[in-house]
TIGU-755322 format. One line per field, with one value per residue (C-alpha): x, y, z; residue number from 1. Coordinates in steps of 0.5 Angstrom, whole numbers, plus 2048, in hexadecimal, padded with zeros to 3 digits. Example, Ala and Ser with C-alpha at 12.3 -4.5 7.8 and 13.67 -1.06 7.14 Angstrom:
c1	c(819|81B)
c2	c(7F7|7FE)
c3	c(810|80E)
nr	c(1|2)
// end
This chain:
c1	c(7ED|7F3|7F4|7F5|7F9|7FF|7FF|803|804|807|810|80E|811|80A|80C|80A|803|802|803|801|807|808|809|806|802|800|7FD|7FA|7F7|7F4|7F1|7EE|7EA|7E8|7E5|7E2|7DF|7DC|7D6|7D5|7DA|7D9|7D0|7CE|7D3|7D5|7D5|7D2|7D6|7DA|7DC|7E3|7E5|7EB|7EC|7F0|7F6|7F5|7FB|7FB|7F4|7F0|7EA|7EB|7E9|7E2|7E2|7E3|7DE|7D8|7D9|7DD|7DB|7DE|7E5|7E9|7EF|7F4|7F9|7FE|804|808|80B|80B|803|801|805|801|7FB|7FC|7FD|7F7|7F3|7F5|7F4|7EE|7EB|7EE|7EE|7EB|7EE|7F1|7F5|7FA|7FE|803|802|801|7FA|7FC|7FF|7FC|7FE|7F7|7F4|7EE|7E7|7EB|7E6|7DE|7DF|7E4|7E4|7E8|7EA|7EC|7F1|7F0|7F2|7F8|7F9|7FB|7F6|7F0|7EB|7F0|7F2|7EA|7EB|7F0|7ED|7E7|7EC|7EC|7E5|7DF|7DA|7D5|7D9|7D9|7DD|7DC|7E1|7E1|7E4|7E5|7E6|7E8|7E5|7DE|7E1|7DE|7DD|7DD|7E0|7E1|7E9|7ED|7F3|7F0|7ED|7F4|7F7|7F3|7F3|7FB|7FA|7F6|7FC|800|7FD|7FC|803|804|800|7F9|7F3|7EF|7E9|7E8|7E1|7DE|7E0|7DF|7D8|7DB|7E2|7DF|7DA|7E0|7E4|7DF|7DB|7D4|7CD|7D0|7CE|7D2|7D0|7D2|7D4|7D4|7D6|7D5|7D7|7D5|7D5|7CF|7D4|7DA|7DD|7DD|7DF|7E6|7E6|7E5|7E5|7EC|7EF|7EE|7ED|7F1|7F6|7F6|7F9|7FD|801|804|806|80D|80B|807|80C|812|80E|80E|805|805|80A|80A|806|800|800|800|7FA|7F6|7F7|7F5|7EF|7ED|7EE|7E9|7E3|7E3|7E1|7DB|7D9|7DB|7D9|7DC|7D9|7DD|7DA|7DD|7DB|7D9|7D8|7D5|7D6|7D5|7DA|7D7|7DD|7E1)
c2	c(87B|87B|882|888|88C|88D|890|890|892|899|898|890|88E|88E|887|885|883|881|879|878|87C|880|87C|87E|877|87B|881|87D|879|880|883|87C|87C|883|881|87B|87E|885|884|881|886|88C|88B|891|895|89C|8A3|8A9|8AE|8B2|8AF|8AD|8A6|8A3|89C|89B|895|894|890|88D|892|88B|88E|895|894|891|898|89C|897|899|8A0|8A3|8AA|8AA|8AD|8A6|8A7|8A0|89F|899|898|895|899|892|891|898|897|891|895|89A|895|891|897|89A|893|891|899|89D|8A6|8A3|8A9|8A6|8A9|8A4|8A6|8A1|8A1|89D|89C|89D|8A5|8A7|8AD|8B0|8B6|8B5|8B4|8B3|8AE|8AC|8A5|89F|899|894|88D|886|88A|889|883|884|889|888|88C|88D|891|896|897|899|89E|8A1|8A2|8A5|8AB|8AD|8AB|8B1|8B1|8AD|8A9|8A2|89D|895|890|889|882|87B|876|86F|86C|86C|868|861|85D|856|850|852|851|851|853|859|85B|85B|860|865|864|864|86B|86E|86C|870|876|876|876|87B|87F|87F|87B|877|877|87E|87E|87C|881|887|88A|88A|88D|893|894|894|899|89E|89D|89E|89B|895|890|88A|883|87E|87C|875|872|86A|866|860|85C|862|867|864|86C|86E|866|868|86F|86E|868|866|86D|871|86E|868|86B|870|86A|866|86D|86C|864|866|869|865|85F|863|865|85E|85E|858|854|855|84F|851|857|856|850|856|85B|855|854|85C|85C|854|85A|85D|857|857|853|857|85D|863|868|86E|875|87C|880|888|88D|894|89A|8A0|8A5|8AA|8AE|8B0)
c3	c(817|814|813|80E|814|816|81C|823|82A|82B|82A|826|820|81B|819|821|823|81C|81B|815|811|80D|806|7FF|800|807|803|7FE|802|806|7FF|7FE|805|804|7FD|7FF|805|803|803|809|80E|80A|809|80D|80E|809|80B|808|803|806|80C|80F|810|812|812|817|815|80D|80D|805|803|803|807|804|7FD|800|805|7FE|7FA|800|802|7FB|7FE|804|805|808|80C|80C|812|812|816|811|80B|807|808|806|800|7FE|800|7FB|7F6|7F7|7F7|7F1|7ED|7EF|7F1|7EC|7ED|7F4|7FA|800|804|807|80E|812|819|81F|821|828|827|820|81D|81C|821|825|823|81C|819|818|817|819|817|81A|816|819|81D|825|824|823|82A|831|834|82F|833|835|82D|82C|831|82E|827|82B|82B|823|822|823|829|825|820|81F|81F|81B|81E|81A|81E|81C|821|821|825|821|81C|81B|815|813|812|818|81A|821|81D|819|81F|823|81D|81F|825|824|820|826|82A|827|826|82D|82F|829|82E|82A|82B|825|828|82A|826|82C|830|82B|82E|835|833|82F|835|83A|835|837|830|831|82D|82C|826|825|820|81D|816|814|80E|80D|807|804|7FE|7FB|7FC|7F9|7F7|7FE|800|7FC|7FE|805|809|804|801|807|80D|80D|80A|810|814|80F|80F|816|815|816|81C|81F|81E|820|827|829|828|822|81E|817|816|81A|817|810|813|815|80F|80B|80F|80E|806|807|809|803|7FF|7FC|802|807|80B|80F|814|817|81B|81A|81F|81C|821|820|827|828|82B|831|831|836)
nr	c(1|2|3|4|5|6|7|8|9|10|11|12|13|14|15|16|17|18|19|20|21|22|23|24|25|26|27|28|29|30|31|32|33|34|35|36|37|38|39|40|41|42|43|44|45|46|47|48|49|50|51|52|53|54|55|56|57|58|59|60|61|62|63|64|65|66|67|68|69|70|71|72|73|74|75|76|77|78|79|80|81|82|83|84|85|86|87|88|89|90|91|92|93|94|95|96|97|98|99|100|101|102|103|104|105|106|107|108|109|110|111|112|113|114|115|116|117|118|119|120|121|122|123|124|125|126|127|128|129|130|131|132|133|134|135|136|137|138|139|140|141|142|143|144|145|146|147|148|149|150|151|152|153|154|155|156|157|158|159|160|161|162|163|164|165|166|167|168|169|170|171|172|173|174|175|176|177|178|179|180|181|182|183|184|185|186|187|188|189|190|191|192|193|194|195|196|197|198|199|200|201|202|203|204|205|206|207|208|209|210|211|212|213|214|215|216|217|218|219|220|221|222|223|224|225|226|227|228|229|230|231|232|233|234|235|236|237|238|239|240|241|242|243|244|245|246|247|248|249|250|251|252|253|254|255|256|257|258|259|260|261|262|263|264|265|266|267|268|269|270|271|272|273|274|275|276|277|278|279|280|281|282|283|284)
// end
């Protein structure tokens, strides 16, 4: 959700598809979300001494440092079409992982500059959706992955948030963002269709859950470190455009996030499913 990716179509400017900008606000809030969710996305999934791992659209690095933290023997690739990300991954990485070895590439994900079978293990993060044609980006990794090897996919999708008080205007600004996200050619809600999109990719052995996180009034560091700081920061960040597109008055948007934040009280409560996805590629 949201994403620490910054990737695009083959002849895009990297800053298409991303609706939620590129700000140092942004990438704090990206490093914010990877720390308050670790344990909850990243709880199952390490990779043993040795092995080749490429994550596939690092962006600002939020998600590397977890990679590193649970698999430190592997040899990770990292791979980002923006020159500004990488840079910014490499410096989070060297201050919260110091003397960790990364070896960090910029490319496009849709044409990467590996050979074939280059790589035991993918792993891919809050990326889908954000691309036009998410099944057939899967299918072209397939080429720099091993007969054999795995790949891990991970997808929010907003359609899974509830929360109380309940609030027809909140409601609406996260319907505004997925609206915008979709013009912008991506889909917030790609978690849903995960299991069928790595099936349809030529992936086979196929295994995708959820992962849900829930915060109340007993839980008031993951209330402020989620349901405030991280998701519903997400949507404010697109307030400018949202009320430029004509989808809500400033008002009724600043009505909205207000109702969000009130979630976060100590009286109320948040829900929202990420979607965590394992597969296997067949070879050719």
């Amino acid at each position: 959700m949201g994403t620490s990716t910054t990737v695009t179509g083959p002849g895009n400017d990297p800053a298409d598809g991303y609706v939620h900008g590129y700000s140092g606000r942004e990438a704090r809030r990206l490093g914010d979300q990877a720390d308050a969710l670790a344990d909850l996305l990243h709880d199952g999934t390490s990779h043993p001494p040795g092995s080749r791992v490429l994550e596939v659209g690092c962006g600002v690095g939020a998600q590397t440092v977890h990679l590193l933290a649970r698999s430190p023997g592997a040899h990770l690739t990292a791979v980002d079409v923006s020159s500004a990300s990488l840079d910014q991954a490499r410096a989070r990485v060297a201050a919260s992982r110091p003397g960790a070895r990364v070896r960090w590439r910029r490319g496009d994900l849709h044409d990467l500059p590996f050979p074939d079978d280059a790589f035991d293990h993918l792993f891919v993060c809050f990326v889908l959706e954000h691309l036009p044609d998410p099944r057939a980006a899967l299918a072209g990794l397939r080429r720099v992955l091993r007969p054999g090897g795995t790949v891990t996919v991970i997808e929010g999708d907003h359609g899974s948030a509830f929360f109380h008080p309940d609030s027809a205007h909140a409601r609406a600004v996260i319907a505004h963002l997925v609206a915008l996200q979709a013009a912008a050619g991506g889909d917030a809600l790609v978690g849903r269709r995960l299991a069928p999109l790595l099936s349809g990719a030529g992936y086979e052995r196929v295994e995708v859950g959820p992962r849900t996180v829930y915060a109340d009034g007993s839980r008031p560091a993951l209330a402020r470190a989620f349901t405030r700081d991280t998701f519903t920061a997400m949507v404010e960040a697109v307030r400018d455009e949202a009320v430029a597109a004509g989808l809500a008055t400033p008002a009724d948007w600043d009505r909205g996030i207000a109702d969000l934040n009130r979630t976060a009280a100590p009286d109320g409560t948040f829900h929202y499913t990420f979607f965590k996805g394992t597969a296997v590629n067949p070879g050719p």
